[in-house]
TORKOL-4160 file (C-alpha; in steps of 0.2 Angstrom, whole numbers, padded with zeros to 4 digits, m for minus):
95
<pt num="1" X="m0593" Y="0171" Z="m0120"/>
<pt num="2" X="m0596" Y="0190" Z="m0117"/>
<pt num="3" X="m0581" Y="0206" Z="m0116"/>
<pt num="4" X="m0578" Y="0202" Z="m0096"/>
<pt num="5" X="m0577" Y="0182" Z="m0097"/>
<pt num="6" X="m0564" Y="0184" Z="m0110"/>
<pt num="7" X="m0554" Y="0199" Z="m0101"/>
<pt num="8" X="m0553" Y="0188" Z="m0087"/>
<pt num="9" X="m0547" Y="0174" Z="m0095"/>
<pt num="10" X="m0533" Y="0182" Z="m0108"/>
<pt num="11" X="m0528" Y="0191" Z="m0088"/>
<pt num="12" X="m0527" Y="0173" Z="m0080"/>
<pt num="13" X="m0519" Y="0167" Z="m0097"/>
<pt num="14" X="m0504" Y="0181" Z="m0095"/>
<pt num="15" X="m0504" Y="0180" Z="m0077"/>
<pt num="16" X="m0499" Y="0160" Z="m0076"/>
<pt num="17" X="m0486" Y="0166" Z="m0090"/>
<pt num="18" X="m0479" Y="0179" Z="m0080"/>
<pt num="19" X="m0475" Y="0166" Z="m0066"/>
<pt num="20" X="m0470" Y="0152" Z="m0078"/>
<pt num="21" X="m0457" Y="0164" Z="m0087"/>
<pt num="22" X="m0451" Y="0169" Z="m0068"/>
<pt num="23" X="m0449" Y="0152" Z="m0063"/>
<pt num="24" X="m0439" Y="0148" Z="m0080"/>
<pt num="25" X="m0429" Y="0164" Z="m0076"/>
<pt num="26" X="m0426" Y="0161" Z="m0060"/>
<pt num="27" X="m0419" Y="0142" Z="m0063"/>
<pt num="28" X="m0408" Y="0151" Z="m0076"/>
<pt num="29" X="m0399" Y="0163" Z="m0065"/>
<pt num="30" X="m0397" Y="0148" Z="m0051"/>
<pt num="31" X="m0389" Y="0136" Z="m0065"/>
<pt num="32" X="m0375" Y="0149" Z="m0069"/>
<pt num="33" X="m0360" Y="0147" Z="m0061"/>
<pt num="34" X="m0351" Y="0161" Z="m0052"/>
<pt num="35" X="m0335" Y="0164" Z="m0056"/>
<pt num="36" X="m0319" Y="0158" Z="m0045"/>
<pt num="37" X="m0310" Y="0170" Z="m0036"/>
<pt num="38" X="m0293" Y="0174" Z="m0043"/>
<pt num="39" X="m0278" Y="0167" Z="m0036"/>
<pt num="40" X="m0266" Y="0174" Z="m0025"/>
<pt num="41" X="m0254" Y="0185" Z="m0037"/>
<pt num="42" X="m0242" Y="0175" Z="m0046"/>
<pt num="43" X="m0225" Y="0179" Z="m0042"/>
<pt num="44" X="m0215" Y="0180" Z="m0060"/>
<pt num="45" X="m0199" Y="0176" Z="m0064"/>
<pt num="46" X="m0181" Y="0188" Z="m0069"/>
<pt num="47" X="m0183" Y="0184" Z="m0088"/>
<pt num="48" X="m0204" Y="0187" Z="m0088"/>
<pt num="49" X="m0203" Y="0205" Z="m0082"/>
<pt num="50" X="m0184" Y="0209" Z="m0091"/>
<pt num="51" X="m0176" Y="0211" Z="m0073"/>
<pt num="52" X="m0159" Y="0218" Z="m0069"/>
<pt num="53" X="m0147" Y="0223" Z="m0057"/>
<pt num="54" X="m0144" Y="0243" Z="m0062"/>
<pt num="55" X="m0156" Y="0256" Z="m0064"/>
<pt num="56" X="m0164" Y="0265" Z="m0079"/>
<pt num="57" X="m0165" Y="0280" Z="m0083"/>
<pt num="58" X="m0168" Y="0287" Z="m0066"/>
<pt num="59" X="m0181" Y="0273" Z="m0060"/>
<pt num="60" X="m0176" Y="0259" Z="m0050"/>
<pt num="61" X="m0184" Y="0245" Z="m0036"/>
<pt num="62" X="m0181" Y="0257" Z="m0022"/>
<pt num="63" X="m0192" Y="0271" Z="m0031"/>
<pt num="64" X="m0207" Y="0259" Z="m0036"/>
<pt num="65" X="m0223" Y="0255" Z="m0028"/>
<pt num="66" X="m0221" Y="0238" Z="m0032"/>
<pt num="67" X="m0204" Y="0237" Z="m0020"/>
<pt num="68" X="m0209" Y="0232" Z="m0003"/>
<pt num="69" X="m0191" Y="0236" Z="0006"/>
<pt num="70" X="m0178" Y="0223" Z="0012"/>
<pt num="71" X="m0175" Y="0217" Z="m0007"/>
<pt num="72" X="m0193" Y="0210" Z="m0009"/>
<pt num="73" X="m0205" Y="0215" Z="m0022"/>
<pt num="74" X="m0224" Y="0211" Z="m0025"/>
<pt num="75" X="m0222" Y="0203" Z="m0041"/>
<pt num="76" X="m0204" Y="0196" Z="m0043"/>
<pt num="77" X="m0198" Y="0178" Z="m0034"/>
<pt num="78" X="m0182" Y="0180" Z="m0026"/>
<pt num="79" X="m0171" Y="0195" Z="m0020"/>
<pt num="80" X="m0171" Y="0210" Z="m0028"/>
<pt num="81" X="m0158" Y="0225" Z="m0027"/>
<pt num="82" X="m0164" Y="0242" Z="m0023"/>
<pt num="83" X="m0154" Y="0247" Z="m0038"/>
<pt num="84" X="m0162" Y="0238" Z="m0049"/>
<pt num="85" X="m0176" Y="0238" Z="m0062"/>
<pt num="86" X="m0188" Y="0228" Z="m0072"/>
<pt num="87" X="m0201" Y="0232" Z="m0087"/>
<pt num="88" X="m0217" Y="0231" Z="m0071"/>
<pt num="89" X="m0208" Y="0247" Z="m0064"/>
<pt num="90" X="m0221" Y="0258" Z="m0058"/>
<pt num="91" X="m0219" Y="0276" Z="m0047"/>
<pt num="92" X="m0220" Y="0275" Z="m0028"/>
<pt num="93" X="m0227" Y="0294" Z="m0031"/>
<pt num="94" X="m0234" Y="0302" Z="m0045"/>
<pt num="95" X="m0227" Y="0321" Z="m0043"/>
């Protein structure tokens, strides 16, 4: 076998390995599963976000983002009071 028979055959060699590692590759990414889109935001309870009725130092439902008007908030289940305040507080406005 001379220089040129055996080029072509170590080209042909890494060439069929090429394909064989992108067909392994390509079964790979196809077998991983994506992941699930998260839920809808899970509305928490009084005692998991230390509500209550008064405000605190200044901050209250009316005056966080998270206070959507008419005494509903985003994250807490139930009524709220615009007067009141939980440890989730968050500025409608910063400045």
């Amino acid at each position: 076998m001379n220089g040129n028979e055996s080029g072509r055959g170590r080209r042909r060699f890494l060439g069929r390995c090429a394909v064989a590692a992108s067909a392994a590759m390509a079964g790979t990414v196809a077998a991983v599963e994506r992941p699930k889109p998260k839920d809808a935001l899970r509305r928490r309870t009084r005692e998991e976000v230390g509500y209550r009725d008064e405000p605190y130092l200044g901050r209250s439902c009316a005056k966080c983002v998270l206070y959507q008007g008419h005494g509903e908030c985003v994250i807490l289940e139930g009524p709220v009071s615009p007067n009141g305040w939980c440890t989730q507080w968050v500025p409608a406005s910063m400045g």
